[in-house]
C-alpha positions in Angstrom: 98.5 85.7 114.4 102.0 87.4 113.7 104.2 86.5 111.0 107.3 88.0 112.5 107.5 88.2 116.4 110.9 89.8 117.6 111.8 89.9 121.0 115.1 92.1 122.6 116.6 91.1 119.4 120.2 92.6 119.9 123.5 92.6 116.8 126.9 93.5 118.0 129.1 92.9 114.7 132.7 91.7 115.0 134.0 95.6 114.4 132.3 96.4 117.2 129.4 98.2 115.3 126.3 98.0 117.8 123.9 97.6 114.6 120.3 96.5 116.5 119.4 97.4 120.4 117.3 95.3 122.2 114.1 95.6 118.8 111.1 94.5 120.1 108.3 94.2 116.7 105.2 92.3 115.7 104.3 92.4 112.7 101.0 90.6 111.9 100.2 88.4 109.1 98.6 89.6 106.0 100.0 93.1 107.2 102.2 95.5 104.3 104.6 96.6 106.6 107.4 99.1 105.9 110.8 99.3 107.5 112.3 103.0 107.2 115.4 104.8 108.4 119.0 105.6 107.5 121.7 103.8 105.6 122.9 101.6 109.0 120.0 102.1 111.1 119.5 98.5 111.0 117.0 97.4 108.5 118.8 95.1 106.2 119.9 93.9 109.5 116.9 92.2 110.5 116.3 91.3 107.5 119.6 89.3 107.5 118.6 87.9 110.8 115.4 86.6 109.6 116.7 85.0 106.7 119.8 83.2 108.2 122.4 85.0 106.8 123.1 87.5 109.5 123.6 85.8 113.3 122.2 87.6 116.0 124.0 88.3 119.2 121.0 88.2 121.8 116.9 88.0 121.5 114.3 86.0 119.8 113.2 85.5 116.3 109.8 84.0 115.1 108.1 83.2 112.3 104.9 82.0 112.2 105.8 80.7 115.7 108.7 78.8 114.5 112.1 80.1 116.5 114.9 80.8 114.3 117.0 79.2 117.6 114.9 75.8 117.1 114.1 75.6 113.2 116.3 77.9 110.5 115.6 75.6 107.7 111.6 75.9 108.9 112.3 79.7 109.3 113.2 80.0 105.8 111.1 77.6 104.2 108.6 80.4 105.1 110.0 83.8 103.9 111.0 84.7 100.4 113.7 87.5 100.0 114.5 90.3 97.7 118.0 91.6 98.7 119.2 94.8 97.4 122.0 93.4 95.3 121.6 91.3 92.1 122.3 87.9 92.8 122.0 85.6 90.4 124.2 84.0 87.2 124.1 86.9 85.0 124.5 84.0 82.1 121.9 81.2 83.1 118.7 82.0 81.4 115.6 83.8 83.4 113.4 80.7 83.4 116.4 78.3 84.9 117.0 81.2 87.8 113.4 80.2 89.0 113.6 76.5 88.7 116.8 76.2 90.3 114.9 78.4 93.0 112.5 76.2 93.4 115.0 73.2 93.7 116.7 74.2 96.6 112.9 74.1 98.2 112.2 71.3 97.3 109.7 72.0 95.0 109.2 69.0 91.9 109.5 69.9 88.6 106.2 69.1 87.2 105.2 71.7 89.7 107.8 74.2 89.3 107.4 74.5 85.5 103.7 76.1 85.9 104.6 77.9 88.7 107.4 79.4 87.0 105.4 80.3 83.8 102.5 82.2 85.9 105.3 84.3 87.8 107.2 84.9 84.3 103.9 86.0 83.3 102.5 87.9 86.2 105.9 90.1 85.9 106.3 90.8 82.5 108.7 88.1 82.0 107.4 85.5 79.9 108.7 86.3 76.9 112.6 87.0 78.2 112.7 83.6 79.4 114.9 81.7 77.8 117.5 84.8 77.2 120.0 85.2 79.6 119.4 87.6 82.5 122.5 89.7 81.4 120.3 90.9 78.9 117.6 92.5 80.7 117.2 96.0 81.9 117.7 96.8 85.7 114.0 97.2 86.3 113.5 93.8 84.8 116.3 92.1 86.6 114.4 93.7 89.6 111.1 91.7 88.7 113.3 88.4 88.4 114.6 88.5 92.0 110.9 89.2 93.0 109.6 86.2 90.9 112.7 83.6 92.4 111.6 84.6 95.6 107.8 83.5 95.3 108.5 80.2 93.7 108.4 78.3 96.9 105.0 79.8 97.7 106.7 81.9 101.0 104.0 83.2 103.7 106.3 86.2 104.1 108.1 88.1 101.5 111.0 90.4 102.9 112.0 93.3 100.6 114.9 95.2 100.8 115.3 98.0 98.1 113.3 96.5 95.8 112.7 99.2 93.2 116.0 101.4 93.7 117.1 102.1 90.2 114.0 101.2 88.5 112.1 103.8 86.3 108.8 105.5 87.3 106.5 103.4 85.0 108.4 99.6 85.9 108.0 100.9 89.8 104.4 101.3 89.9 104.0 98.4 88.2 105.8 96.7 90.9 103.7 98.6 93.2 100.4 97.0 91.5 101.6 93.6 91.6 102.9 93.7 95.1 99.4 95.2 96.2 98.0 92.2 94.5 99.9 89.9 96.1 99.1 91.5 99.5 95.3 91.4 99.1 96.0 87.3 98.6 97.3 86.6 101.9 101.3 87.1 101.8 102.8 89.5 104.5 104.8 92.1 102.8 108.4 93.6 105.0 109.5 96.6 102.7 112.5 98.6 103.4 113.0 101.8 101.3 114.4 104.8 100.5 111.2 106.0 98.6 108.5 107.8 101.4 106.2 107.7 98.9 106.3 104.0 97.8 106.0 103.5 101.8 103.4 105.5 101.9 101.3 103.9 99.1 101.9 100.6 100.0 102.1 100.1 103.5 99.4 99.5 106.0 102.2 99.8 109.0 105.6 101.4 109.6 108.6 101.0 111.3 111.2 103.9 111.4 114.5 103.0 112.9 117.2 105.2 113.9 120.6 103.8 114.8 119.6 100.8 115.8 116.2 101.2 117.6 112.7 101.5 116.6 111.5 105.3 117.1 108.1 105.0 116.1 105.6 102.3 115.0 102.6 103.3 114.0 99.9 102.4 111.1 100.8 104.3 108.2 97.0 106.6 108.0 97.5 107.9 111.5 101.3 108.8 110.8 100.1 110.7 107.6 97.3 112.0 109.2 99.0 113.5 112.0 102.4 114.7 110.0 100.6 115.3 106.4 103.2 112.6 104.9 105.3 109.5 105.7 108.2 111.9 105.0 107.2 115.0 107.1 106.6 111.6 109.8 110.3 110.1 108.8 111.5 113.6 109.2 109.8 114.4 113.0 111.2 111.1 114.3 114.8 110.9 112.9 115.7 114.5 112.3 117.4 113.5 109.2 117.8 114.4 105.2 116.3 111.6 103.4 
């Protein structure tokens, strides 16, 4: 079955910026998938789509065979996100980000709580819970968006950026945990600036230039066949990463 299912999807923005051309994608649950191309080549784009915040101009958007057209609120219910940008209250404590999260889905408190203190946990975060998130480092505000995001239990978890500006050590960890949480069932989107993190991570791949997909392919055959995600990135976009 797919997770996301994307059909002519089309985004003309109000400057005239032609940001998506007719994207047709499938990407199928379980999958690690991996969005790459360009600052504007359209990736946080869809990503926008997909979680309500962006409205397309033309095409079809499903998730898990609910039609964004039909069913945003059942749309969302089923994706997590981790947008590139910190957004949170830099002043509410860590453990109070989550729960809120898992408010606004719904989610009862005598449920939350434990749910809350395994993702705290899972992410290195247990003990920084009751400080406010203005205290912790970058890479560990990184791992808070990642832990809001899965409170509601999401079938897909969309990820855009998610370790720029984190350290070598705190991004493989990421890596390992996101791996983990792959192998358990939720369908990963990744978009990055990193060809190796893509590389290690995904099982599929999506390069996008300027609006359209220009190769989609599993990620072995594209290494096999180029030598490396970025040789691949490289062939198709004939760009400086």
């Amino acid at each position: 079955m797919n997770a996301v299912h994307l059909t002519d999807l089309e985004k003309t923005y109000a400057n005239g910026v032609h940001a998506l051309h007719r994207v047709n994608l499938e990407i199928e649950s379980g999958d690690f998938f991996a969005l790459l191309g360009a600052n504007g080549a359209g990736k946080t784009t869809i990503i926008g789509i997909l979680t309500g915040l962006v409205n397309k101009t033309g095409g079809k958007a499903i998730v898990h065979q609910v039609d964004l057209d039909e069913d945003i609120d059942g749309v969302k219910s089923q994706i997590g996100v981790v947008p590139q940008e910190f957004n949170f209250n830099i002043f509410e404590k860590v453990e109070s980000i989550i729960l809120d999260q898992a408010g606004f889905y719904g989610v009862p408190r005598d449920k939350a709580k434990p749910r809350a203190e395994e993702l705290l946990k899972a992410l290195g975060l247990w003990e920084k819970k009751d400080m406010q998130a203005m205290t912790l480092s970058g890479g560990m505000k990184r791992r808070l968006m990642v832990a809001r995001a899965l409170m509601h239990k999401p079938k897909v978890l969309l990820l855009d950026e998610p370790t720029a500006g984190v350290d070598v050590e705190l991004r493989r960890g990421m890596w390992e945990y996101l791996k983990e949480l792959n192998k358990q069932g939720t369908t990963i989107v990744l978009t990055t600036h990193y060809m190796e993190e893509a590389e290690q991570l995904s099982r599929t791949v999506a390069i996008l230039k300027k609006g359209e997909i220009v190769k989609l392919a599993p990620t072995a055959e594209l290494v096999k066949e180029h030598g490396s995600i970025e040789k691949a990135y490289l062939a198709f976009t004939h760009e400086t990463i």
